[in-house]
MIMAR-696401 format. One record per residue (C-alpha): residue number from 1; residue in one letter; x, y, z. Coordinates in nm, 4 decimals. Layout:
// residues N
{NUM; a; {X; Y; Z}}
...
// end
This chain:
// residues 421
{1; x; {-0.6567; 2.1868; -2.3567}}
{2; x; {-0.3186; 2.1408; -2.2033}}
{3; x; {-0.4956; 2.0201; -1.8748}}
{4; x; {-0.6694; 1.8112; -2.0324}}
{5; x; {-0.3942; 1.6325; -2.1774}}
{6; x; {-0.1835; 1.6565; -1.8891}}
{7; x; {-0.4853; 1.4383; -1.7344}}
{8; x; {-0.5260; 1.1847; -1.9787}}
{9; x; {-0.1396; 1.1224; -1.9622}}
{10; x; {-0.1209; 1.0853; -1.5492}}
{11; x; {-0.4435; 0.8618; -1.6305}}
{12; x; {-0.2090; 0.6364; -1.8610}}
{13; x; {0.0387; 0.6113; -1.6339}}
{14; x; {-0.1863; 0.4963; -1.3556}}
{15; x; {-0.3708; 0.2574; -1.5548}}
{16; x; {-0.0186; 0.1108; -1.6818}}
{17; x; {0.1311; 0.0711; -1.3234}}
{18; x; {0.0666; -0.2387; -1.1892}}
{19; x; {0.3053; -0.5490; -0.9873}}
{20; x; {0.5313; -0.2646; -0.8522}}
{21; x; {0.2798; -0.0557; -0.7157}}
{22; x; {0.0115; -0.3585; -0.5957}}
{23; x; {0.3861; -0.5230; -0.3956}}
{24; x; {0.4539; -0.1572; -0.2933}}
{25; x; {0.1603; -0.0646; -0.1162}}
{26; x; {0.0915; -0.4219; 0.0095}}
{27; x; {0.4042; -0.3369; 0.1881}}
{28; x; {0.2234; -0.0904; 0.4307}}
{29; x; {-0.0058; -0.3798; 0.5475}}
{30; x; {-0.1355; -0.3441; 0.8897}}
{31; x; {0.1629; -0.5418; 1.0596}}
{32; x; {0.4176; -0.2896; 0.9360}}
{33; x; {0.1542; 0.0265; 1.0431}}
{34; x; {0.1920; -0.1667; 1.3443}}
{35; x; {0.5537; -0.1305; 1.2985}}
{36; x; {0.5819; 0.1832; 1.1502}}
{37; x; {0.3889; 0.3293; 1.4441}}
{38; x; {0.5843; 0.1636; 1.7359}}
{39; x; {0.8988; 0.3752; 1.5567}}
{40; x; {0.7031; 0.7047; 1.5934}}
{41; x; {0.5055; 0.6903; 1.9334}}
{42; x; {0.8680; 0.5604; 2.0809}}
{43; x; {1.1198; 0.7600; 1.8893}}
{44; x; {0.9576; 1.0462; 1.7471}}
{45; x; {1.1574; 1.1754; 1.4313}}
{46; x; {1.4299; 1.0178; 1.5081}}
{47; x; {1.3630; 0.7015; 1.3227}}
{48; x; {1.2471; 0.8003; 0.9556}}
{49; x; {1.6077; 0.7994; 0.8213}}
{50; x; {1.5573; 0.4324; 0.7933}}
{51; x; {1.2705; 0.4603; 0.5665}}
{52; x; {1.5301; 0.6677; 0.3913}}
{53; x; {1.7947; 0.4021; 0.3915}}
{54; x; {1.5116; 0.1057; 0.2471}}
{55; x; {1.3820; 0.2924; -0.0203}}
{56; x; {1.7005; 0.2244; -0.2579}}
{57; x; {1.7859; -0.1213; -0.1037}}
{58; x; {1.3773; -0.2408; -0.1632}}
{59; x; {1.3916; -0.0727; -0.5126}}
{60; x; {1.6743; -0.2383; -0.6225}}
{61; x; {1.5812; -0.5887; -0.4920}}
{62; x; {1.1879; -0.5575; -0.6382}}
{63; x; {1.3089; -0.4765; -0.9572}}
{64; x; {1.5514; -0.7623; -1.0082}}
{65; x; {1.3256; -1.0373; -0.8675}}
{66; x; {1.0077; -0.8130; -1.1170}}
{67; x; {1.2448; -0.8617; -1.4425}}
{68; x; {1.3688; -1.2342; -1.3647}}
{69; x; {0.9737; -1.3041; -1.4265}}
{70; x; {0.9212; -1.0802; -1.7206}}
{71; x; {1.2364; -1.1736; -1.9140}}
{72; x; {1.2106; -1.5858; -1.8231}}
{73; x; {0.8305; -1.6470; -1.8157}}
{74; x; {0.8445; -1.7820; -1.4827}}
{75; x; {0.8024; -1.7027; -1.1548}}
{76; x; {1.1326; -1.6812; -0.8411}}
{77; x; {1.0211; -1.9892; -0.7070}}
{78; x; {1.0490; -2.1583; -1.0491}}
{79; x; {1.3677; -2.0034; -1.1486}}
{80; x; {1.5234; -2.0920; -0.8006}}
{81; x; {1.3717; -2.4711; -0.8554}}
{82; x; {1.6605; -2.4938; -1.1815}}
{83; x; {1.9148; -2.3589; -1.0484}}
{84; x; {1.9184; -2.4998; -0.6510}}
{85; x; {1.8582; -2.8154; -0.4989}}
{86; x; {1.5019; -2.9053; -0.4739}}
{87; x; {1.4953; -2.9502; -0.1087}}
{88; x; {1.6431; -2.6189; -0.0176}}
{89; x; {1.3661; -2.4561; -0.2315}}
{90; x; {1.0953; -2.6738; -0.0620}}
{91; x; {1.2557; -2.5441; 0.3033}}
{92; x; {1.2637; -2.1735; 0.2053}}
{93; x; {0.8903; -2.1985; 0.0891}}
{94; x; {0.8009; -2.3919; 0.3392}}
{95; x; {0.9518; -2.1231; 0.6233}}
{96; x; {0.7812; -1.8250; 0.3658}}
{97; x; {0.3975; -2.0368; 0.3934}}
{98; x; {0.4617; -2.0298; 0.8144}}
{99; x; {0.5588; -1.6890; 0.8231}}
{100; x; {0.2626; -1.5635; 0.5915}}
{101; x; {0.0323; -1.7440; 0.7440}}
{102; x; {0.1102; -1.5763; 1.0403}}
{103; x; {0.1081; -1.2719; 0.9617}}
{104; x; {-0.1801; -1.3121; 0.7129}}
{105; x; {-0.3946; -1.3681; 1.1003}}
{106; x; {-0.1835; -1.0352; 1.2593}}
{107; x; {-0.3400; -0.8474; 0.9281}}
{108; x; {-0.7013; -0.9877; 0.9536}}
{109; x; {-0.7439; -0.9423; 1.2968}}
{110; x; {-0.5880; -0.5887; 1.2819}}
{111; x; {-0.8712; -0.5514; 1.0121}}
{112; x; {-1.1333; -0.6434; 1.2378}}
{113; x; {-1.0036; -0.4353; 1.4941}}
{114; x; {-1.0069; -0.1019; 1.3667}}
{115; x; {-1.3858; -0.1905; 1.1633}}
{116; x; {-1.4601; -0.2377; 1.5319}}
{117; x; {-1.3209; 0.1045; 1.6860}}
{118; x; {-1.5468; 0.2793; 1.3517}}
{119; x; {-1.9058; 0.0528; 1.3787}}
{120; x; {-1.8551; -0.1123; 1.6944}}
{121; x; {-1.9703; -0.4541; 1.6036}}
{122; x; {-1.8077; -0.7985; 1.7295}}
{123; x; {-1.4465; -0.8209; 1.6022}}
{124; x; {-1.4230; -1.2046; 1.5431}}
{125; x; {-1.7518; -1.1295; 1.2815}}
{126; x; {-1.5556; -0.8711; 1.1439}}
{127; x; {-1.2211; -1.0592; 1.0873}}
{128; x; {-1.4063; -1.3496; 0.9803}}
{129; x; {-1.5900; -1.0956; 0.6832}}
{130; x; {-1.2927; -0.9526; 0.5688}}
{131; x; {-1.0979; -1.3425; 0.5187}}
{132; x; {-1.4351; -1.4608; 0.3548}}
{133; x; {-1.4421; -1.1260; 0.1550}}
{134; x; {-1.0513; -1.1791; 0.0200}}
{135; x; {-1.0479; -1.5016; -0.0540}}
{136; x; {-1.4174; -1.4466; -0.2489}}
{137; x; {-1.2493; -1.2251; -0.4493}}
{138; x; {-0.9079; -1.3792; -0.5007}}
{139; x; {-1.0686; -1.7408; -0.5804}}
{140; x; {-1.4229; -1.6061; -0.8003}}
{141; x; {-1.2581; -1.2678; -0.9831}}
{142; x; {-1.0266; -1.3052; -1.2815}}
{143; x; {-0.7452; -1.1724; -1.2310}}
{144; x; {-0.7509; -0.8461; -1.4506}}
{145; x; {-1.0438; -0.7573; -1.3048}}
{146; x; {-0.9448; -0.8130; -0.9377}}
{147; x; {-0.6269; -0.6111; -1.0399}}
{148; x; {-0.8104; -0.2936; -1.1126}}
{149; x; {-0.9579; -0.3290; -0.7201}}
{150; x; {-0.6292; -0.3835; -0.5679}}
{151; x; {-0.5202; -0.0466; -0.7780}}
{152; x; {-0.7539; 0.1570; -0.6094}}
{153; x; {-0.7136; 0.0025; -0.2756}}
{154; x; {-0.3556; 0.2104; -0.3019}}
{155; x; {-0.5203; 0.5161; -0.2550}}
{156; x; {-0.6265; 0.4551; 0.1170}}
{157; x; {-0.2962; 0.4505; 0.2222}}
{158; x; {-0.3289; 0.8534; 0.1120}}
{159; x; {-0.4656; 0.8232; 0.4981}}
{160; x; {-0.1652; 0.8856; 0.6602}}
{161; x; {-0.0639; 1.1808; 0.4188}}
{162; x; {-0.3556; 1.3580; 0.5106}}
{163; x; {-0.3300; 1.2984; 0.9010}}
{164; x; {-0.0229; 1.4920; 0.8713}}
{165; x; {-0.1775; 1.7553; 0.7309}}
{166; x; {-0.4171; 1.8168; 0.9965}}
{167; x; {-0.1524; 1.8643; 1.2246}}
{168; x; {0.1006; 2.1210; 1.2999}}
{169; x; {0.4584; 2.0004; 1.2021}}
{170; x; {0.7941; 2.2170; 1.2732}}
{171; x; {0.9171; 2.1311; 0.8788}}
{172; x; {1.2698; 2.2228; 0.9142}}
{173; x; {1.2940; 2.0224; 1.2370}}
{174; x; {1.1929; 1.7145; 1.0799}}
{175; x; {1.3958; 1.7213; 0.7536}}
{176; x; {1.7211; 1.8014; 1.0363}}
{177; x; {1.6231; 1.4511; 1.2457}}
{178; x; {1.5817; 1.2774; 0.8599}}
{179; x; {1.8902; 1.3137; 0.8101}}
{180; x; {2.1084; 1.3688; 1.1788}}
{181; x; {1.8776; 1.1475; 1.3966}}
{182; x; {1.9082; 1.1789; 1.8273}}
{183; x; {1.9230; 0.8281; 1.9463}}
{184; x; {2.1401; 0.6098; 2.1407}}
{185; x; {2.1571; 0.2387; 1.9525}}
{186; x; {2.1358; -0.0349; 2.2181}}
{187; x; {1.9457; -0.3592; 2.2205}}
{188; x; {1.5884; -0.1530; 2.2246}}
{189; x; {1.6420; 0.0962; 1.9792}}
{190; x; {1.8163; -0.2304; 1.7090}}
{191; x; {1.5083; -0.4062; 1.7773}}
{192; x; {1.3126; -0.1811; 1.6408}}
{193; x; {1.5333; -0.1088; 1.3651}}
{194; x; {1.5537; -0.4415; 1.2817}}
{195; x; {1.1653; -0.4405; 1.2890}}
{196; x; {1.1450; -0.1589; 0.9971}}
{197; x; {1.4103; -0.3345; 0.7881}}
{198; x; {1.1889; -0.7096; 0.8504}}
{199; x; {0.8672; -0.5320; 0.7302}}
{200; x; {0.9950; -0.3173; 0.4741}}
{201; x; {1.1791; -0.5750; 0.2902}}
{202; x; {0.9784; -0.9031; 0.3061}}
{203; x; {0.9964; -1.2366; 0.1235}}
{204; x; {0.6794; -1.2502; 0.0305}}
{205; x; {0.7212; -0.9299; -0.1621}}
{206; x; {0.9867; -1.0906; -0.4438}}
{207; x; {0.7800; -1.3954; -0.5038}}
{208; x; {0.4732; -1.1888; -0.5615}}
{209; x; {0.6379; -0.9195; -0.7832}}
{210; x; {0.7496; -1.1647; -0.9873}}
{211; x; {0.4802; -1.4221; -1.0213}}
{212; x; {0.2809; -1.0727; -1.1183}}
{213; x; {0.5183; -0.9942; -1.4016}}
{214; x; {0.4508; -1.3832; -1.5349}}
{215; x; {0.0451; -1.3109; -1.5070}}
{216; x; {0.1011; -1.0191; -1.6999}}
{217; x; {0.2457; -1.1702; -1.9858}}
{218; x; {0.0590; -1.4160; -2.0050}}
{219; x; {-0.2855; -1.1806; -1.9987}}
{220; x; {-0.1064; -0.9940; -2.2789}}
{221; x; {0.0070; -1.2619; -2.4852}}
{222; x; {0.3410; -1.1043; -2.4555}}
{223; x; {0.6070; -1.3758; -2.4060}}
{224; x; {0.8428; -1.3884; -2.2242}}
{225; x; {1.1813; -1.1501; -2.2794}}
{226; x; {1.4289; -1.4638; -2.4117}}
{227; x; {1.2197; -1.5565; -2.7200}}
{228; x; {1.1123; -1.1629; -2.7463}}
{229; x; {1.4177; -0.9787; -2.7094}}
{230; x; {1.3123; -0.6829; -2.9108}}
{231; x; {1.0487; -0.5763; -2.6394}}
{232; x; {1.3055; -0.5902; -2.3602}}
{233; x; {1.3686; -0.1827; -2.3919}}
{234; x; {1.0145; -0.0870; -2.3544}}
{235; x; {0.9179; -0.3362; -2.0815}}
{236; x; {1.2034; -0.2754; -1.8853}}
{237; x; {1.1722; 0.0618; -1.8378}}
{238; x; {0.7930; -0.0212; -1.7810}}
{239; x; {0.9213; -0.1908; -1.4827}}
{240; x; {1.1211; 0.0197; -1.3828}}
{241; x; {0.8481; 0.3292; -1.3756}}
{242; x; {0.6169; 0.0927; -1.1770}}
{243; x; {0.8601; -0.0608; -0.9476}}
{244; x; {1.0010; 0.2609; -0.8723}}
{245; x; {0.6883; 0.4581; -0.8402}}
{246; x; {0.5706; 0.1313; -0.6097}}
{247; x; {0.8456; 0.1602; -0.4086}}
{248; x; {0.8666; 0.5169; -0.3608}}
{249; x; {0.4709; 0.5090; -0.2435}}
{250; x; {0.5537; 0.2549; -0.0510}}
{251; x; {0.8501; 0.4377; 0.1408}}
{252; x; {0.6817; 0.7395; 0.1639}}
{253; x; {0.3559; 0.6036; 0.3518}}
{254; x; {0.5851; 0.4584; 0.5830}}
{255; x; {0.7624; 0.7853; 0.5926}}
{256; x; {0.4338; 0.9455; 0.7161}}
{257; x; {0.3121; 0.7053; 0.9816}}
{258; x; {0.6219; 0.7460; 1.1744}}
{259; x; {0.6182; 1.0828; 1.1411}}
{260; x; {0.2011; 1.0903; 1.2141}}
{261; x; {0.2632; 0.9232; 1.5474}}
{262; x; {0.5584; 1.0933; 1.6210}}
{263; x; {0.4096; 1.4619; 1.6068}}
{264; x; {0.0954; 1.3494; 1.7749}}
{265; x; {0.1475; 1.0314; 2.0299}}
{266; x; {0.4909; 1.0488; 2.1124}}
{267; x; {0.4803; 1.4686; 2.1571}}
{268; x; {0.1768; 1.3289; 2.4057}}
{269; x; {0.4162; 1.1367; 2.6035}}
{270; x; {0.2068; 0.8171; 2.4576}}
{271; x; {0.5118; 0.5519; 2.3724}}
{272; x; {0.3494; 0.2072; 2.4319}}
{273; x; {0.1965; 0.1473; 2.0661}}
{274; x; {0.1672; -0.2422; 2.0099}}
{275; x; {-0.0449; -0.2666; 1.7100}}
{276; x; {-0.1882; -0.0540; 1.4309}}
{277; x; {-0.5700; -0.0508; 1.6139}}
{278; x; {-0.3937; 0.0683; 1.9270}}
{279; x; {-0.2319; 0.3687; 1.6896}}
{280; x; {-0.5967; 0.4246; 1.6095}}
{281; x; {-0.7501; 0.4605; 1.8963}}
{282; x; {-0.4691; 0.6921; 2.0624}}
{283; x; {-0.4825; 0.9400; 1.7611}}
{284; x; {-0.8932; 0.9840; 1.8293}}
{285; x; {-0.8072; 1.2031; 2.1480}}
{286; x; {-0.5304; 1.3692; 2.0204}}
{287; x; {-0.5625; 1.4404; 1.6158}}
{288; x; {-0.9268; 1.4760; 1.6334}}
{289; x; {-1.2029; 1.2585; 1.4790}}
{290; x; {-1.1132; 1.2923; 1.1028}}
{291; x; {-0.8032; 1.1695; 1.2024}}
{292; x; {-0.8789; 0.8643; 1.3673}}
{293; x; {-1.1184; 0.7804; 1.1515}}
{294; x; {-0.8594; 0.8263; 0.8430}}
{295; x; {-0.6253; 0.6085; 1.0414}}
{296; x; {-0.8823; 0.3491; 1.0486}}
{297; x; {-1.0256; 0.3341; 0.7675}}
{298; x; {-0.6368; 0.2998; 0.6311}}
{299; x; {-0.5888; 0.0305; 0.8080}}
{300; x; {-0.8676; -0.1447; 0.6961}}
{301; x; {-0.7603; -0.0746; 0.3465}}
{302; x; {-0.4418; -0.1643; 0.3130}}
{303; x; {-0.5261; -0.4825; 0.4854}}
{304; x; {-0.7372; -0.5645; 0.1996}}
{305; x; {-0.4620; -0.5401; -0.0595}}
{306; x; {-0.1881; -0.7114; 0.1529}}
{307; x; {-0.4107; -1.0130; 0.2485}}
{308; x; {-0.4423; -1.1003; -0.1179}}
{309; x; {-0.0344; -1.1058; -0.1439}}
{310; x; {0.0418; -1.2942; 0.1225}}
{311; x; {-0.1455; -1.5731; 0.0070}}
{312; x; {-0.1091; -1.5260; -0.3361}}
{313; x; {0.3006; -1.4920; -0.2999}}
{314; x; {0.3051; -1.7908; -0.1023}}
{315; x; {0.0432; -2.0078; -0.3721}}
{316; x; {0.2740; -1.9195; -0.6372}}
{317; x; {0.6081; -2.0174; -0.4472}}
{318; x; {0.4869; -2.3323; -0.3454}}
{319; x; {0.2714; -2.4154; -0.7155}}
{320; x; {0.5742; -2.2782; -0.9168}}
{321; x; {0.8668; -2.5323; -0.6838}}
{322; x; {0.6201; -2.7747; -0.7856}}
{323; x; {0.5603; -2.7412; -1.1118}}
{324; x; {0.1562; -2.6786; -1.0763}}
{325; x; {-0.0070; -2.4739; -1.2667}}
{326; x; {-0.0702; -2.1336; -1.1217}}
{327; x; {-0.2056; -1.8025; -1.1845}}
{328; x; {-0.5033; -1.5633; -1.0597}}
{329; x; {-0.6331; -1.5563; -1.3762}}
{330; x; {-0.7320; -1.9502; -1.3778}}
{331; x; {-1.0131; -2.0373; -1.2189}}
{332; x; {-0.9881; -2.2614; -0.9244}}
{333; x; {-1.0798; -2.6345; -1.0870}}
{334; x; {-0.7604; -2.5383; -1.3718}}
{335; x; {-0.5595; -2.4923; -1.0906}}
{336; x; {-0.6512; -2.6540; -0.7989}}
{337; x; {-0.2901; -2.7000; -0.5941}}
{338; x; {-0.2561; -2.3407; -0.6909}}
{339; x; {-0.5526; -2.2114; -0.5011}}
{340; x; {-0.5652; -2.4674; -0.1920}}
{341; x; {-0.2259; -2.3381; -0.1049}}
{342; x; {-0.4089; -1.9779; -0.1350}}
{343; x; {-0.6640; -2.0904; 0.0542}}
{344; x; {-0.5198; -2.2574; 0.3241}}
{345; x; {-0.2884; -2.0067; 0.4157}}
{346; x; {-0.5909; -1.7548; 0.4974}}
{347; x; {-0.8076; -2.0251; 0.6768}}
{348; x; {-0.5174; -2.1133; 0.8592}}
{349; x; {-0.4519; -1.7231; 0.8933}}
{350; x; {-0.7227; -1.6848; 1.0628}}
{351; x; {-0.7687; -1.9470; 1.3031}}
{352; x; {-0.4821; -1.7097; 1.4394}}
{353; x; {-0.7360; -1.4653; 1.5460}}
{354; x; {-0.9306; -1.8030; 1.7781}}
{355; x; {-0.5959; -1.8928; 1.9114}}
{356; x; {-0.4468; -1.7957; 2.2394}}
{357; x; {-0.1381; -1.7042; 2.0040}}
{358; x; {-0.0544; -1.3336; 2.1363}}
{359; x; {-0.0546; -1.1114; 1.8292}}
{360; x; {0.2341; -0.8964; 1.9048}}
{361; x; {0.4295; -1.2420; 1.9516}}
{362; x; {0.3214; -1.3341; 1.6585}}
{363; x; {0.4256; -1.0076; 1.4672}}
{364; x; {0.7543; -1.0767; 1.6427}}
{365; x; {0.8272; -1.4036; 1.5087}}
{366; x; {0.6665; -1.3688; 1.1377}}
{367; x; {0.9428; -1.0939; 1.1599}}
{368; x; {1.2062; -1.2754; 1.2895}}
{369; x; {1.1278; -1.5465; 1.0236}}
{370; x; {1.1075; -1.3075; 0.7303}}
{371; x; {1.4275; -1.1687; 0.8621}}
{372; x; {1.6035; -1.4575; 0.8276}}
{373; x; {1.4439; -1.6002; 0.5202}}
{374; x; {1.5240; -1.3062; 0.3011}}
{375; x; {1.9010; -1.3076; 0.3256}}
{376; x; {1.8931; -1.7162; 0.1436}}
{377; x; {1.6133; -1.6284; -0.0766}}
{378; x; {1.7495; -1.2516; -0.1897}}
{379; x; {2.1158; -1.4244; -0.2491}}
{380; x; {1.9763; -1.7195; -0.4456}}
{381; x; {1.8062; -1.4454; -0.6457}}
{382; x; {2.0869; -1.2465; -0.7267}}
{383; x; {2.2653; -1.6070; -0.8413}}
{384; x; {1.9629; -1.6431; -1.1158}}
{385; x; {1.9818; -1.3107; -1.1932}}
{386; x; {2.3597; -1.3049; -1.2915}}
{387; x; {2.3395; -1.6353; -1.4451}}
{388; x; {2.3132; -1.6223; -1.8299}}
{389; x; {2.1790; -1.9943; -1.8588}}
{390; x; {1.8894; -1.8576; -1.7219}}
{391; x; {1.8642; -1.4736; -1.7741}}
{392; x; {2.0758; -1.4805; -2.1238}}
{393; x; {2.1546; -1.1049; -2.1968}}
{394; x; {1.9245; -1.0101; -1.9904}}
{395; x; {2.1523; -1.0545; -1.6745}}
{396; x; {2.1432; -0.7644; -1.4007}}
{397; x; {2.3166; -0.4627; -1.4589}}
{398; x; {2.6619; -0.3859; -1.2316}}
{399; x; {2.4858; -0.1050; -1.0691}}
{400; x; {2.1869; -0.3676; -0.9887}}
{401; x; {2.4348; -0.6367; -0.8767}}
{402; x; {2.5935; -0.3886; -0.6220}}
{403; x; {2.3017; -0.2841; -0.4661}}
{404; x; {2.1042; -0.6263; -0.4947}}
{405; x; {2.4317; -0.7961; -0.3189}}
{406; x; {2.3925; -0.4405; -0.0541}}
{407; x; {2.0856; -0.5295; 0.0568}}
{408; x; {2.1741; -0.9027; 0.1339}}
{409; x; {2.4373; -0.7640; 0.3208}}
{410; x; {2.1867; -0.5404; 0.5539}}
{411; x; {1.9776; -0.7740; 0.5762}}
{412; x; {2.2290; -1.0247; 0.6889}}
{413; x; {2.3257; -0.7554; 0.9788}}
{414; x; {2.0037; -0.7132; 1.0635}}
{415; x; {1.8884; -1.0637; 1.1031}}
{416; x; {2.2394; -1.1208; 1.3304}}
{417; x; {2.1221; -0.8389; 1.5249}}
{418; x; {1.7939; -1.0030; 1.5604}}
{419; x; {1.8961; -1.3370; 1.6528}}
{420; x; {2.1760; -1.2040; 1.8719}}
{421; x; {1.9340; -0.9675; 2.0541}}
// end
């Protein structure tokens, strides 16, 4: 009986995780596996302390930009449009809708790449399936429906978990490197560092959470936190269980693809990993075929749910700045601005995949872009959320205002380091 209750509980607390888990795991897309597995297949161990170091600094940053939604009804991009001037809003979505768009192609063709390396059938077709088959579902399923997909999408990230149980792993050896890593830091081993941070921490990732929060409400008739203060203590610790949970899942898969390649491809001497199919294909000879296919079938998973927020964070940036009406849950004719922005932003993703663009370019600057982008966008965030005109006693906490203001500041550093490099 106590099982059985122990089940139905864990079963609530799936079904009531949502925004922080979807932004989480849509964090792991196939440009940061791409990433992720660079860091291993080059540096072994010796880079997941960093994943270490983002999980607080993401946390912290998704759940401020999650509760300026829930408690003002409105989206970043919205609250940013009242507070800044309009033109600096239009820039920073403007640079987010490039960088997106760009990496929306990296994602899709990664997508097609691995389908191709599992059924070997043409990889354009492929690519072309999967954009048709996310913006089908984004555009023609309501959002509460498409919702429960994108839940169950998380679980193919479980992938990497299990690749690392198929291999043998000296335990004690890699908590030791977690935490005292054995690397020298010049201008290779920043880049890369500055890599993780860039794709751990994106833009697109506080728009989303936040627009999500907004759809939520409104799907539950809720309100928003000003005119319902009474509900504040039991949504915000609802947000702060999913945002957590999102963020820890998303940490930890990025936790285990470093460490995947890094007991498999870099003890092989194989360093040279350039993109997440590439990962694929080296594991086959090494970790078996379970293993690659696991890898792959990851990939094509978590491309899925990232594609989605990419073009959904950047719809609701640009419709919210604008004043249009947005939201997943309206159908495309009652908001039309909404869902051409959507739209556009995958088309124009992947035309990436026709152009003689190089991907790993491509990767490089949607990085360098999101690098820079964050550090304006996160410190105009932390501005609305310490502003009482607009967050009334619901302003951030001290303890979130230290850490929010943190992460700007590593950020900052990192995109220096970037543009410096």
């Amino acid at each position: 009986m106590r099982s059985i209750i122990r089940r139905l509980r864990h079963a609530a607390t799936f079904k009531d995780l949502g925004p922080g888990l979807i932004t989480g795991a849509a964090d792991d897309d196939p440009s940061g596996i791409a990433t992720y597995s660079q860091a291993g297949a080059q540096f072994g161990v010796n880079m997941l302390w960093t994943v270490v170091l983002t999980f607080p600094l993401m946390t912290a940053i998704q759940l401020i930009s999650a509760e300026i939604g829930r408690v003002t009804g409105r989206g970043l991009a919205a609250n940013m449009a009242r507070v800044f001037p309009r033109r600096l809003v239009t820039l920073l979505v403007g640079l987010l809708f490039f960088a997106n768009t760009i990496n929306i192609g990296a994602d899709l063709a990664a997508m097609g790449a691995a389908a191709r390396l599992v059924l070997g059938w043409d990889q354009h077709l492929l690519t072309i399936a999967f954009a048709v088959l996310s913006l089908a579902l984004q555009v023609f399923v309501p959002y509460h429906r498409y919702v429960r997909y994108l839940k169950w999408l998380t679980l193919s990230l479980f992938a990497y978990v299990a690749v690392v149980l198929i291999v043998r792993i000296d335990w004690a050896e890699i908590g030791l490197r977690t935490v005292l890593p054995q690397m020298s830091f010049n201008r290779n081993t920043l880049t890369v560092i500055v890599a993780i941070f860039g794709t751990t921490i994106s833009p697109y990732l506080f728009f989303w959470q936040s627009a999500e929060e907004v759809e939520e409400e409104e799907l539950n008739h809720a309100g928003a936190l000003l005119d319902h203060p009474g509900d504040a203590p039991r949504e915000f610790r609802r947000i702060r269980r999913d945002t957590v949970i999102g963020m820890f899942f998303s940490n930890a898969i990025a936790y285990f693809i470093i460490l995947t390649t890094a007991v498999t491809l870099h003890q092989q001497g194989v360093t040279d990993i350039q993109t997440s199919s590439e990962a694929a294909e080296a594991l086959r000879p090494l970790a078996g075929e379970l293993t690659f296919i696991l890898f792959s079938v990851g990939i094509i998973g978590t491309g899925l749910l990232a594609v989605p927020v990419l073009a959904g964070s950047v719809a609701y940036a640009i419709g919210e700045s604008r004043g249009w009406k947005c939201g997943l849950e309206n159908m495309p004719w009652e908001a039309a601005g909404f869902y051409t922005v959507l739209s556009l932003a995958t088309l124009l993703g992947l035309a990436v995949d026709y152009s003689p663009l190089d991907p790993i370019k491509a990767l490089f600057w949607s990085a360098v872009i999101n690098g820079v982008i964050s550090v304006p966008i996160m410190a105009a965030m932390m501005i609305v959320a310490s502003r009482r005109h607009e967050m009334g006693n619901f302003i951030a906490s001290p303890g979130q205002r230290i850490l929010g203001w943190l992460t700007v500041a590593v950020m900052a550093a990192a995109a220096a380091a970037m543009l410096v490099l």
